[in-house]
PyMOL Python script that loads the backbone (N, CA, C, O; Angstrom):
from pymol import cmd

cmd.read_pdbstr("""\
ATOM      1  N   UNK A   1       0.835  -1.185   0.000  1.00  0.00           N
ATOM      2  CA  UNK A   1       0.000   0.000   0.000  1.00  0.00           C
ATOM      3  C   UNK A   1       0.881   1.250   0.000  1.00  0.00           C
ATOM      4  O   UNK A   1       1.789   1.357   0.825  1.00  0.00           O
ATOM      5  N   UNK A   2       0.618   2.252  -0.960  1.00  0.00           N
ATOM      6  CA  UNK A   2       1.008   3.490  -0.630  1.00  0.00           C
ATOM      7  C   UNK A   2       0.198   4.712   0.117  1.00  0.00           C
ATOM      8  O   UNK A   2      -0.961   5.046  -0.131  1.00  0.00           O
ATOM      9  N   UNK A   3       0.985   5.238   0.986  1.00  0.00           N
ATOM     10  CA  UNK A   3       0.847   6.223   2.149  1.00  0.00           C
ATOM     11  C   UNK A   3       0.850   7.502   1.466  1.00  0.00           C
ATOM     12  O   UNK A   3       1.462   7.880   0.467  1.00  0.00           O
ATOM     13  N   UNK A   4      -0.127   8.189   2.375  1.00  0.00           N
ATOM     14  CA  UNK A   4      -0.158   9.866   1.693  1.00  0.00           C
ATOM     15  C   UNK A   4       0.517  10.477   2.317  1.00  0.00           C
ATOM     16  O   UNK A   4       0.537  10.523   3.547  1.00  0.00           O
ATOM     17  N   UNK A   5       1.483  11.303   1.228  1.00  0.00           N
ATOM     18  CA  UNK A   5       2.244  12.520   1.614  1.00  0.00           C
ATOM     19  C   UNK A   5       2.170  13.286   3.203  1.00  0.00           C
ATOM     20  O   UNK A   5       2.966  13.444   4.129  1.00  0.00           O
ATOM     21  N   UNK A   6       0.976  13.588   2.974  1.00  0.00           N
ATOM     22  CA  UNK A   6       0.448  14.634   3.808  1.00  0.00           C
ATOM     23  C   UNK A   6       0.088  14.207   5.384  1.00  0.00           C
ATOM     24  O   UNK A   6       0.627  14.644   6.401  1.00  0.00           O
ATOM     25  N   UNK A   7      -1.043  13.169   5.274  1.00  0.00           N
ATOM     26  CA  UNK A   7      -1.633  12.548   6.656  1.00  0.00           C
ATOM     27  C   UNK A   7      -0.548  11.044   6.829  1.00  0.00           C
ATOM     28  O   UNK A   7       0.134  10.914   7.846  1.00  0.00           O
ATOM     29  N   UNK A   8      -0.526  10.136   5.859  1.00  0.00           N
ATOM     30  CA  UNK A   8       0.816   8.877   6.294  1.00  0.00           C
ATOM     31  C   UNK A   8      -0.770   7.880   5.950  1.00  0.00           C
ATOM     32  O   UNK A   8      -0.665   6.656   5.872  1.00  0.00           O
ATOM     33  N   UNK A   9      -2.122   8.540   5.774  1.00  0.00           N
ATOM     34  CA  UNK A   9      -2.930   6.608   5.488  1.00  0.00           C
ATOM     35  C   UNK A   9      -2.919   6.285   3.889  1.00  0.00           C
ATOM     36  O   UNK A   9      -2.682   7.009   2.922  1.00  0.00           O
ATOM     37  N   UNK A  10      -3.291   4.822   4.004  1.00  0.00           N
ATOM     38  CA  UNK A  10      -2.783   4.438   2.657  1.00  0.00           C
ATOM     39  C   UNK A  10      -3.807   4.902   1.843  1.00  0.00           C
ATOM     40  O   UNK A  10      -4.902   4.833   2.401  1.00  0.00           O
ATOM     41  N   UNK A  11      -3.829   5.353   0.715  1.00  0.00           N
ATOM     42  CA  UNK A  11      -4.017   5.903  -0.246  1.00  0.00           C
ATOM     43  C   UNK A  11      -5.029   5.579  -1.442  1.00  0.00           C
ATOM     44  O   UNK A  11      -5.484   6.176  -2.418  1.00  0.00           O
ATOM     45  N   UNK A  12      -5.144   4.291  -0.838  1.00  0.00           N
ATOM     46  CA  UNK A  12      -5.869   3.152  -2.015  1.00  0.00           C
ATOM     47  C   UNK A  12      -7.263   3.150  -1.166  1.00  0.00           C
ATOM     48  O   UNK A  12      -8.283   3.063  -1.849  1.00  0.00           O
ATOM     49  N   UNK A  13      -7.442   3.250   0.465  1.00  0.00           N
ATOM     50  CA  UNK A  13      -8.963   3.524   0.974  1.00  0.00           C
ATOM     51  C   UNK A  13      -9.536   4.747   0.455  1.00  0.00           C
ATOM     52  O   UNK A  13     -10.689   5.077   0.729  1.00  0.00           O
ATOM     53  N   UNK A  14      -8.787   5.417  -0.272  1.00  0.00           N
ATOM     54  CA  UNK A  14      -9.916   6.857  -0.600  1.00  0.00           C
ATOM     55  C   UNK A  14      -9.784   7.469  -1.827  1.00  0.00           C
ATOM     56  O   UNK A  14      -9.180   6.783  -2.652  1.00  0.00           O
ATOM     57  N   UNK A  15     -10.182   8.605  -2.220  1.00  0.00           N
ATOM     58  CA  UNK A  15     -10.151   9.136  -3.591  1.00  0.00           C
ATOM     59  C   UNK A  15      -8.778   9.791  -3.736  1.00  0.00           C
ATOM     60  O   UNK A  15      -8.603  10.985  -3.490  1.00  0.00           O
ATOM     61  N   UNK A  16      -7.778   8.937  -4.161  1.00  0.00           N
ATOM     62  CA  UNK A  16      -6.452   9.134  -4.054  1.00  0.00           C
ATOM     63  C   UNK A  16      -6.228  10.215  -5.112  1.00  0.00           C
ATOM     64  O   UNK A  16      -7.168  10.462  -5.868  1.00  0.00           O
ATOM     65  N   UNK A  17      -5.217  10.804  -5.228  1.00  0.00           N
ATOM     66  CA  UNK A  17      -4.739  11.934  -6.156  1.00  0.00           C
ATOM     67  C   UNK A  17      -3.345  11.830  -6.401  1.00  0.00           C
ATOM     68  O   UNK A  17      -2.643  11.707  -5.398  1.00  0.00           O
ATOM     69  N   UNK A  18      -2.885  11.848  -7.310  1.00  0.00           N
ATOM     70  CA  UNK A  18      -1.174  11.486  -7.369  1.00  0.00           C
ATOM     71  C   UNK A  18      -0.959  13.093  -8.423  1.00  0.00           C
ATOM     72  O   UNK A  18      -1.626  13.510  -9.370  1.00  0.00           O
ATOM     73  N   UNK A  19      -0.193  13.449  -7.986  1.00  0.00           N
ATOM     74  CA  UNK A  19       0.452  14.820  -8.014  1.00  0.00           C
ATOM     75  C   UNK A  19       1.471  15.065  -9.274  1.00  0.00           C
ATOM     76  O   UNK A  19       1.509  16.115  -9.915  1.00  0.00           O
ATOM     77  N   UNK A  20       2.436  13.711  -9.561  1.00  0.00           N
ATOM     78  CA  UNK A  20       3.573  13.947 -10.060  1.00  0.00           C
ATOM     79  C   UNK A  20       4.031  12.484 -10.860  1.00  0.00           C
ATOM     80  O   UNK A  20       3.448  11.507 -10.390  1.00  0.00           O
ATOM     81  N   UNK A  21       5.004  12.171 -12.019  1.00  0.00           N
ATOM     82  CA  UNK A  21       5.070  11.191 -12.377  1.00  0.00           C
ATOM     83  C   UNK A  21       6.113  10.944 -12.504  1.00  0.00           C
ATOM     84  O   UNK A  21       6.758  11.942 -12.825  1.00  0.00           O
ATOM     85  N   UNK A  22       7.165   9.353 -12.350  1.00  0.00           N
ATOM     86  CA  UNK A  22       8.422   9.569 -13.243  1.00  0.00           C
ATOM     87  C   UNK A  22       8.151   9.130 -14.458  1.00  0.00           C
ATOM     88  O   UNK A  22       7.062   8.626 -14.734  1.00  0.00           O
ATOM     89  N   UNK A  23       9.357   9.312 -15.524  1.00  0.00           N
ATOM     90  CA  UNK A  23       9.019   9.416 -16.810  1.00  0.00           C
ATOM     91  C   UNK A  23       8.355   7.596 -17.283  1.00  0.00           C
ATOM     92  O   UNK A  23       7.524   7.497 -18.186  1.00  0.00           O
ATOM     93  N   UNK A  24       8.814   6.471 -16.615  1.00  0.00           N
ATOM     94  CA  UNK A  24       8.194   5.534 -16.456  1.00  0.00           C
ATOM     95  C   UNK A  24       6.742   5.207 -15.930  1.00  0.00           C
ATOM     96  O   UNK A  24       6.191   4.110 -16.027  1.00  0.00           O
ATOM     97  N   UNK A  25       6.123   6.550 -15.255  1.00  0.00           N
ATOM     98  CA  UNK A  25       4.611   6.152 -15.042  1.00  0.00           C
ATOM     99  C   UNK A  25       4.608   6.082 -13.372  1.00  0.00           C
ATOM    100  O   UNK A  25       3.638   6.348 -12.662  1.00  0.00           O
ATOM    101  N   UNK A  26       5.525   5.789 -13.056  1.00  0.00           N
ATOM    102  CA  UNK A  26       5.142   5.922 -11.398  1.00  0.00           C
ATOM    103  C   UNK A  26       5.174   6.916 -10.654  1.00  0.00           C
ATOM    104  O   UNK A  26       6.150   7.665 -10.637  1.00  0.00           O
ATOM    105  N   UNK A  27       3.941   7.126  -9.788  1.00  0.00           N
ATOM    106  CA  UNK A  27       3.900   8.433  -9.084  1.00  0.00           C
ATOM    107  C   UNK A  27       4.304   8.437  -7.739  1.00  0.00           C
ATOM    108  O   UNK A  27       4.107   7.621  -6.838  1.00  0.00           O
ATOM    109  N   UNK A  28       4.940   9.565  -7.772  1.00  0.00           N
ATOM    110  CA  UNK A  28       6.119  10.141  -6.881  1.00  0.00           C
ATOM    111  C   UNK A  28       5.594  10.803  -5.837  1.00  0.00           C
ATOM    112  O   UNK A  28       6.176  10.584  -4.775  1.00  0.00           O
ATOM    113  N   UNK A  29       4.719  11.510  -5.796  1.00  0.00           N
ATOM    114  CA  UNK A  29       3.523  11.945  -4.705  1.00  0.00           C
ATOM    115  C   UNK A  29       2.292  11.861  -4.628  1.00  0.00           C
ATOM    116  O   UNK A  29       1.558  12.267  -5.528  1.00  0.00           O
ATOM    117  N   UNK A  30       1.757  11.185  -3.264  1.00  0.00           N
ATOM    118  CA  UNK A  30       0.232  10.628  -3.410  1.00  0.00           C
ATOM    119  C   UNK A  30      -0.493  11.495  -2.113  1.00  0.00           C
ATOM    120  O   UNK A  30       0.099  11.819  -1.084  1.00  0.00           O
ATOM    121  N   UNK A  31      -1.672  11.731  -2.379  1.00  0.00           N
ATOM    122  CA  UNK A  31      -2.736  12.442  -1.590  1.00  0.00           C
ATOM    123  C   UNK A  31      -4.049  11.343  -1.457  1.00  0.00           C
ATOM    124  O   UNK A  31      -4.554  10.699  -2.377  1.00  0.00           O
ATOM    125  N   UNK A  32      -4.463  11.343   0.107  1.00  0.00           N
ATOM    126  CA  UNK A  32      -6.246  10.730  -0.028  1.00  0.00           C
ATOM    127  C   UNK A  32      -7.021  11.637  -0.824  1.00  0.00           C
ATOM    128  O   UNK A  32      -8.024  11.152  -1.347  1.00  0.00           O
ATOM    129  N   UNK A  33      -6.853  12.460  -0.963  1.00  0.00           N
ATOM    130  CA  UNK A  33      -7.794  13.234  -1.486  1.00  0.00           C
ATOM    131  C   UNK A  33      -7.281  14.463  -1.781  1.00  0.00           C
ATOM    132  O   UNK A  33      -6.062  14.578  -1.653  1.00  0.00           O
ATOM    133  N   UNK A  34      -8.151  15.778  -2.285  1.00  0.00           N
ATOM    134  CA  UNK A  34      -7.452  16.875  -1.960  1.00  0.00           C
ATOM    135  C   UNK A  34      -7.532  17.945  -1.414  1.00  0.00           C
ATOM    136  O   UNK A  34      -7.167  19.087  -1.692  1.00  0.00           O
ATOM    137  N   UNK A  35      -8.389  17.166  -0.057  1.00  0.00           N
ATOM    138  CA  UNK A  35      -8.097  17.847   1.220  1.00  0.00           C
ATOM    139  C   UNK A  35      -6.824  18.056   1.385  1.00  0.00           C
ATOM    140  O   UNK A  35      -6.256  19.149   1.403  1.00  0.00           O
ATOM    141  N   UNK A  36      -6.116  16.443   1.572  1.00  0.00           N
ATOM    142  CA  UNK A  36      -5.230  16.591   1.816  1.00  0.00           C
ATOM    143  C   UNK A  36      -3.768  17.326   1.043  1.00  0.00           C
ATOM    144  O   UNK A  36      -2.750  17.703   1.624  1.00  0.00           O
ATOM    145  N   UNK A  37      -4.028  17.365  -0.238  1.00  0.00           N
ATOM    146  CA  UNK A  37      -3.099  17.876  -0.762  1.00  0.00           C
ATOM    147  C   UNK A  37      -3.044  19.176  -0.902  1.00  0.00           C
ATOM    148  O   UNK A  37      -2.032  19.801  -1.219  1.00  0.00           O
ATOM    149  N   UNK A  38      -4.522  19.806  -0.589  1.00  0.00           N
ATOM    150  CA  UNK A  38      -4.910  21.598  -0.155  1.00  0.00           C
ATOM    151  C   UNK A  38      -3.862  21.901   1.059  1.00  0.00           C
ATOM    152  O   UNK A  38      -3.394  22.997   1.369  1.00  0.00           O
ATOM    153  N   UNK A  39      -3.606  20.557   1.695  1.00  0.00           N
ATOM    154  CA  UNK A  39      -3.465  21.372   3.450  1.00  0.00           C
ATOM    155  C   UNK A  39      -1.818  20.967   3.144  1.00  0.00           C
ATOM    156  O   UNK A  39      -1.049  21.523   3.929  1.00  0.00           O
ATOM    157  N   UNK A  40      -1.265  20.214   2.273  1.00  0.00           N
ATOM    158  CA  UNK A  40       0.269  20.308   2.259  1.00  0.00           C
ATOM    159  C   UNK A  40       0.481  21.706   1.632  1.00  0.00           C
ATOM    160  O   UNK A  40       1.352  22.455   2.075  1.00  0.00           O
ATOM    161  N   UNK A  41      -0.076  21.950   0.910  1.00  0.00           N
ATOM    162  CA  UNK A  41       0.591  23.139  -0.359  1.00  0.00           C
ATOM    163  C   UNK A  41       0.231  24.217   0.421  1.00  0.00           C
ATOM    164  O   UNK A  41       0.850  25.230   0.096  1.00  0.00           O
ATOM    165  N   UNK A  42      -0.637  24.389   1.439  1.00  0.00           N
ATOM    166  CA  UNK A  42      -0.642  25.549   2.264  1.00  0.00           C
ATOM    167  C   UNK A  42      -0.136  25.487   3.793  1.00  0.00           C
ATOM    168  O   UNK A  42      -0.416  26.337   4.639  1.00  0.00           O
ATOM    169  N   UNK A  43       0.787  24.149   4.045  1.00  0.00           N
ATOM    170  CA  UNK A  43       1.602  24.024   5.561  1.00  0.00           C
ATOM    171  C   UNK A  43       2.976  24.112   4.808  1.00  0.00           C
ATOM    172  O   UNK A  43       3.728  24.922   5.351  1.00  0.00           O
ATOM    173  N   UNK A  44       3.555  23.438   3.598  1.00  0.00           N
ATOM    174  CA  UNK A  44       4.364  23.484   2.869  1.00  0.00           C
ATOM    175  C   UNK A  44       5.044  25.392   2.174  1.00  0.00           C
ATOM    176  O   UNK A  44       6.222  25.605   1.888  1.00  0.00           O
ATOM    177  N   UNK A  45       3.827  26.530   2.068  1.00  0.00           N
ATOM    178  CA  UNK A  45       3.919  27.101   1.697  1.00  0.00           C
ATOM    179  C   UNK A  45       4.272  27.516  -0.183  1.00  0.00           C
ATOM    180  O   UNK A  45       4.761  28.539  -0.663  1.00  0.00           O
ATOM    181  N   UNK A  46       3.840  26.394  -0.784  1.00  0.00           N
ATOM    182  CA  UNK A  46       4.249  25.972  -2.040  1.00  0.00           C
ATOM    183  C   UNK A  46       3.749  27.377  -3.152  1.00  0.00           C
ATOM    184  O   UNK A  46       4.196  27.726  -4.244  1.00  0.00           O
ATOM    185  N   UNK A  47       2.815  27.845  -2.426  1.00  0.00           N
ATOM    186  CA  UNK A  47       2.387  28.837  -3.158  1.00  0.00           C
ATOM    187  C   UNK A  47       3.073  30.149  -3.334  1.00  0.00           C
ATOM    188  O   UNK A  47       3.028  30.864  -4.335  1.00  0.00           O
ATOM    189  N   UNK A  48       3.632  30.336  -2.362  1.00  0.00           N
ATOM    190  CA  UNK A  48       4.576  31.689  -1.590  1.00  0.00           C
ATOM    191  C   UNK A  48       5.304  31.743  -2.763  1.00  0.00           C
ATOM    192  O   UNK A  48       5.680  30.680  -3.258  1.00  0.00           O
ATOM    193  N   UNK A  49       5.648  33.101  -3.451  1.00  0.00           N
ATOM    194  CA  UNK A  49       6.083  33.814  -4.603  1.00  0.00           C
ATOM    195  C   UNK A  49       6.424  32.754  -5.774  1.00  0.00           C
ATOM    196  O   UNK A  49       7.431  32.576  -6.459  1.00  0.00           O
ATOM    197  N   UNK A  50       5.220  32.156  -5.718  1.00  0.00           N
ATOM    198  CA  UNK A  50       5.323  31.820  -7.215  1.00  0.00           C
ATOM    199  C   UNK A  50       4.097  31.946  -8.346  1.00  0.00           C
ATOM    200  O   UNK A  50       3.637  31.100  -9.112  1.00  0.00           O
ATOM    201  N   UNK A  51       3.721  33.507  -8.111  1.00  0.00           N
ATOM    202  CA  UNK A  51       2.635  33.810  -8.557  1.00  0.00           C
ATOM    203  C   UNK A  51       3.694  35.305 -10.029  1.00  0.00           C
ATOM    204  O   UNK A  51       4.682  36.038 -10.085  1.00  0.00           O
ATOM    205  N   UNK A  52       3.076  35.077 -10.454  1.00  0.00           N
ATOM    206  CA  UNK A  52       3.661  35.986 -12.243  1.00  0.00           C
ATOM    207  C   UNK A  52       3.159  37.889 -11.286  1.00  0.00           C
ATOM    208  O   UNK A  52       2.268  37.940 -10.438  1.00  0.00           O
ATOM    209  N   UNK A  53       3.811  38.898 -11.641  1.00  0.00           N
ATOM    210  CA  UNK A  53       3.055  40.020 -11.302  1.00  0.00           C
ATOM    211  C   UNK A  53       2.207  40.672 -12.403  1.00  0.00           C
ATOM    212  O   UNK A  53       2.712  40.771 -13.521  1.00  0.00           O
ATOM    213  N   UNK A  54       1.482  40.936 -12.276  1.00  0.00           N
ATOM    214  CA  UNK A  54       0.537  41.505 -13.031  1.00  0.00           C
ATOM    215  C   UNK A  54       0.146  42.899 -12.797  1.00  0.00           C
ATOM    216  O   UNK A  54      -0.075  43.183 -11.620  1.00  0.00           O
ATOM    217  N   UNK A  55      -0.058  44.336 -14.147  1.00  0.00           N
ATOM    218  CA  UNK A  55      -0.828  45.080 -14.173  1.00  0.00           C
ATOM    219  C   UNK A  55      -1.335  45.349 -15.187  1.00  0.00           C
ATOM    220  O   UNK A  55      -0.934  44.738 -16.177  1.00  0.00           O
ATOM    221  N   UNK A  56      -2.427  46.377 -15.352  1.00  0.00           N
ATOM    222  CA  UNK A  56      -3.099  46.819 -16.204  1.00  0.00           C
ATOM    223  C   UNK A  56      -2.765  47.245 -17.438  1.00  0.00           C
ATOM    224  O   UNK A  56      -3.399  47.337 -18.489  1.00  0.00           O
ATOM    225  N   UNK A  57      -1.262  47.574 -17.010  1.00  0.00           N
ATOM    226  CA  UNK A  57      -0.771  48.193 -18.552  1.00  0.00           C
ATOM    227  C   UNK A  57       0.306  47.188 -18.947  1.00  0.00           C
ATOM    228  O   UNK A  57       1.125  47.306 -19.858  1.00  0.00           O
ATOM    229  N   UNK A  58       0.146  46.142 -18.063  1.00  0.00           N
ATOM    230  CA  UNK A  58       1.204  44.762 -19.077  1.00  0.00           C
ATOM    231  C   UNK A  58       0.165  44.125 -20.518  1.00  0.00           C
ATOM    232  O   UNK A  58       0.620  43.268 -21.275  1.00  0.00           O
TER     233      UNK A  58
END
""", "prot")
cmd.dss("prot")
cmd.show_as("cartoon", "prot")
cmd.util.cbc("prot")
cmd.orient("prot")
């Protein structure tokens, strides 16, 4: 069984989500759901400056 990233339960009791692949097909990060993968990317901070800047006259 594979374990989620985020909480550690296996992955295959719930609506699993896999994140990432190697070029062979196997995934490299797994989520139950994406609760759980909401609450890594915002304890992780994954979001933090990686947003483009934007204005009106771009």
């Amino acid at each position: 069984m594979v374990d989620c990233t985020y909480c550690g339960c296996p992955v295959e009791n719930h609506d699993s989500v896999y994140v990432s692949e190697t070029p062979d097909g196997k995934s490299t990060t797994q989520f139950c759901n994406y609760g759980c993968l909401s609450a890594h990317i915002d304890e992780a901070a994954l979001t933090t400056g990686t947003t483009c800047e934007w204005s009106p006259t771009q």
